[in-house]
C-alpha atoms as one frame of an Amber mdcrd trajectory, in Angstrom:
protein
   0.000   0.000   0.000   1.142   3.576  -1.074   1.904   5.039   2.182   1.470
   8.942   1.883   1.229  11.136   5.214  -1.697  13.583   5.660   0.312  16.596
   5.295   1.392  15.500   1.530  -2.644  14.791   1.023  -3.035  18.290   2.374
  -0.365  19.952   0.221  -1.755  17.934  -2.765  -5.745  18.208  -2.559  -5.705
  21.568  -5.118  -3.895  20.348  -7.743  -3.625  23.762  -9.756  -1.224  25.333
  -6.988   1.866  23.982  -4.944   2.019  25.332  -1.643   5.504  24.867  -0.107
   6.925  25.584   3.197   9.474  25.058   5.570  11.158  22.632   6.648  10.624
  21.164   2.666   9.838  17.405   2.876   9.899  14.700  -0.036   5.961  15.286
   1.136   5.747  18.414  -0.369   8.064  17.714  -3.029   5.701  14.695  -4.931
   5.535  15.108  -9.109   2.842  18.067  -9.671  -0.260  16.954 -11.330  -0.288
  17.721 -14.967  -2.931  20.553 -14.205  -0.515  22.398 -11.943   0.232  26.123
 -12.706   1.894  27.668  -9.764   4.959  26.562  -7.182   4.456  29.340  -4.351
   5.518  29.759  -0.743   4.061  32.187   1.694   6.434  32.008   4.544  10.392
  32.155   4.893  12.600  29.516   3.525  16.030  28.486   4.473  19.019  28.196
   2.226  18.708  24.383   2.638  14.961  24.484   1.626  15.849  26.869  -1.596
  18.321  24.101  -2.628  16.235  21.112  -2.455  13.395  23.745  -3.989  15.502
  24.323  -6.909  16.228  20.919  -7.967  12.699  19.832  -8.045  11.081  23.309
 -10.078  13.752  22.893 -12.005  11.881  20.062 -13.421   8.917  22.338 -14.648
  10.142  25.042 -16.274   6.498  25.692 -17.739   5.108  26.264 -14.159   5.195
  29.450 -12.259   7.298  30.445  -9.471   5.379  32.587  -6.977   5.829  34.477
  -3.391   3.396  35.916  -1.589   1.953  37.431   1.189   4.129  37.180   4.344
   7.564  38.745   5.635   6.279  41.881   7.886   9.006  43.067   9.808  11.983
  43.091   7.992  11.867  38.886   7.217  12.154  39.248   3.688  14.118  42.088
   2.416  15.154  41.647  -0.683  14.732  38.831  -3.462  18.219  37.126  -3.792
  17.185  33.667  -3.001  16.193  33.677  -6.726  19.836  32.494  -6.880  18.890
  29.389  -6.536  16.588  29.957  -9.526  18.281  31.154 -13.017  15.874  28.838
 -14.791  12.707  30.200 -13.628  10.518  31.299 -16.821   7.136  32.495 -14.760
   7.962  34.612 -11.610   5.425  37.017  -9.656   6.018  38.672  -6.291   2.937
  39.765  -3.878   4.938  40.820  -0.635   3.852  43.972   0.878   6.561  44.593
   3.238   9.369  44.084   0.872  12.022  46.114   1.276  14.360  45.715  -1.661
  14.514  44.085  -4.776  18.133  43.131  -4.867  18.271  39.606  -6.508  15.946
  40.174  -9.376  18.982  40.338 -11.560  19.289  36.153 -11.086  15.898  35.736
 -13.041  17.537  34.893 -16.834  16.979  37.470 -19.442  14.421  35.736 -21.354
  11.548  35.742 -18.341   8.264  35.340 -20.460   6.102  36.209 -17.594   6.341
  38.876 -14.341   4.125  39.770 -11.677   5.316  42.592  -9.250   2.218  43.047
  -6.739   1.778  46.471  -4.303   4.915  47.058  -1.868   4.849  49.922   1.086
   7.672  50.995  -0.403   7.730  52.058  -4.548  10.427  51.001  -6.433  11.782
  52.048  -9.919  11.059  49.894 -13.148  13.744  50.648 -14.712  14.734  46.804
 -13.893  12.256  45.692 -16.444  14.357  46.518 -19.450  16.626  43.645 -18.530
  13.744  41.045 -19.709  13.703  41.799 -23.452  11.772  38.757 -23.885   8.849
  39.046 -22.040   5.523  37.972 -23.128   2.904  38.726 -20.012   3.757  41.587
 -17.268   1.547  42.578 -14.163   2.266  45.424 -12.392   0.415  46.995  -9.473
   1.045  50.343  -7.728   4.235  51.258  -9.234   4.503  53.777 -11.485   8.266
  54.821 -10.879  10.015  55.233 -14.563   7.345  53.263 -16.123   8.285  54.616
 -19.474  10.189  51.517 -19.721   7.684  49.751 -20.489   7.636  50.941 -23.990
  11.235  48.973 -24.812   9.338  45.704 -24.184   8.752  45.069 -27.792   7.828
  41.440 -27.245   4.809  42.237 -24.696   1.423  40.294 -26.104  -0.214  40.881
 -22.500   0.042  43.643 -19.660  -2.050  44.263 -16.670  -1.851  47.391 -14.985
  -3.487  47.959 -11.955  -3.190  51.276  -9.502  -1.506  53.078 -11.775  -2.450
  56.768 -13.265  -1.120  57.385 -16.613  -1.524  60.587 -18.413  -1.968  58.809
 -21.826  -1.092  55.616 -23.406   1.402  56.592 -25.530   4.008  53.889 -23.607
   2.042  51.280 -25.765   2.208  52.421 -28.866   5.583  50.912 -29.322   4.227
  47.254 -28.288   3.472  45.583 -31.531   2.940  42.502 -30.587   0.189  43.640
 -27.563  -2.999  42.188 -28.325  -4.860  41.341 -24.140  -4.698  44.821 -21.890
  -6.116  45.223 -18.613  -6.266  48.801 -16.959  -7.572  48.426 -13.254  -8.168
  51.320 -11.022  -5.942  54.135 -11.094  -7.022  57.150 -12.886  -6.118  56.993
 -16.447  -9.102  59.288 -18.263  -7.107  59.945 -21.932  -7.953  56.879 -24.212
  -7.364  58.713 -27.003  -4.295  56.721 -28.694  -6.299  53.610 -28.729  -6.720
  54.333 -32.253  -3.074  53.742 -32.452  -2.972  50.432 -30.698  -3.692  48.715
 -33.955  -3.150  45.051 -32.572  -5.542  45.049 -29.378  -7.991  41.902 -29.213
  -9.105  42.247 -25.780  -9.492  45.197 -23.536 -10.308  45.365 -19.577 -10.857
  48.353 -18.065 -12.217  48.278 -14.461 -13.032  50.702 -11.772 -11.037  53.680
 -13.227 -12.059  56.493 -11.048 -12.994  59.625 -13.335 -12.842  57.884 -16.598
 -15.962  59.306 -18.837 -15.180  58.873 -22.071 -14.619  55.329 -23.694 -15.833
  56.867 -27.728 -11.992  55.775 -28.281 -12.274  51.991 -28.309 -14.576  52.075
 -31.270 -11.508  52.629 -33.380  -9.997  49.352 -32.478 -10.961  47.807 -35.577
  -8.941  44.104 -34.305 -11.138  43.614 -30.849 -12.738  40.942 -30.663 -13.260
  41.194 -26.306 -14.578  44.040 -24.440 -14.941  44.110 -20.756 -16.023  46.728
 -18.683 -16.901  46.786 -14.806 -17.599  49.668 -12.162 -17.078  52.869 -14.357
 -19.465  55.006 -12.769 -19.336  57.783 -15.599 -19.875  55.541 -18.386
């Protein structure tokens, strides 16, 4: 009989995510189920846990690497156990209380995907232009040289959420975009959309002050329209 303890049958009941946490155990470190999307831990690691972390992701370079949630007072300040990572192709952070970003630089240059969630503190962007091969980005909150955004040539998807721009003339630039989300924040001049020739699906959602939309009806190539909570419209 297979003998497999009830904290592996915990671990393993949602087979989409993999929660990890410390100390790692051969448990938590069973093959992922084919339907599994996300590795993600939510509470400090050690260095030993990173290692034995690394060899098994390492396996699925498809799936994404996520951290979330915890480290208030000062337990995670920066991101440089990605060391133990170069091969990650999906990475998103979602700690608040970050305090640095030092250790970003070990993700490899050709990242397809990025999350960076809401910190306390804002940091600059200008880190982005290291991942010339992007495909997907998510950011929320930070707005700090955001221009670079427009040097991501290969960018088919971007969320942007809490963010204020004065125009969208950063996408013009992004050929390839086709999926963009703008969430909150108080972006109110659409009037370039005419220029984002490529755009198949648009989200725009809870934009506070937003009144005129008469822009999207130039987007001759949409083909999905979602609106939600635009109280002038």
């Amino acid at each position: 009989m297979l003998n497999i303890s009830k904290k592996s049958l915990s671990i393993n009941s949602y087979p989409f995510i993999r929660g990890i946490e410390s100390p790692v155990t051969k448990d938590q470190l069973v093959p992922l189920d084919e339907k599994c999307r996300v590795i993600q831990f939510s509470s400090p690691l050690t260095d030993a846990d990173h290692e034995k972390l690394s060899q098994f992701a390492k396996n699925y370079p498809a799936v994404s690497f996520r951290v979330f949630g915890h480290y208030g007072m000062g337990q995670l300040n920066d991101l440089k156990f990605l060391r133990y990572y170069p091969f990650v192709k999906n990475f998103q952070v979602d700690v608040f209380e970050i305090t640095g970003i030092d250790g970003i630089e070990y993700l490899p240059e050709n990242l397809e995907y990025l999350g960076f969630g809401q910190t306390r503190k804002r940091f600059s962007l200008n880190f982005l232009e290291k991942f010339k091969n992007l495909h997907e980005l998510y950011i929320e909150g930070h707005d700090k040289d955001i221009e670079v955004i427009s040097k991501l040539v290969t960018l088919e998807r971007l969320t942007l959420r809490s963010i204020t721009l004065k125009d969208l003339s950063i996408f013009l630039p992004l050929k390839k975009l086709w999926w963009l989300a703008i969430k909150l924040g108080g972006t109110k001049n659409l009037s370039m959309f005419s220029k984002i020739e490529g755009l198949k699906y648009l989200e725009l959602w809870m934009i506070k002050g937003l009144e005129d939309i008469s822009a999207i009806s130039k987007l001759k190539n949409l083909q999905f329209l979602f609106l939600q909570n635009l109280k002038n419209i």
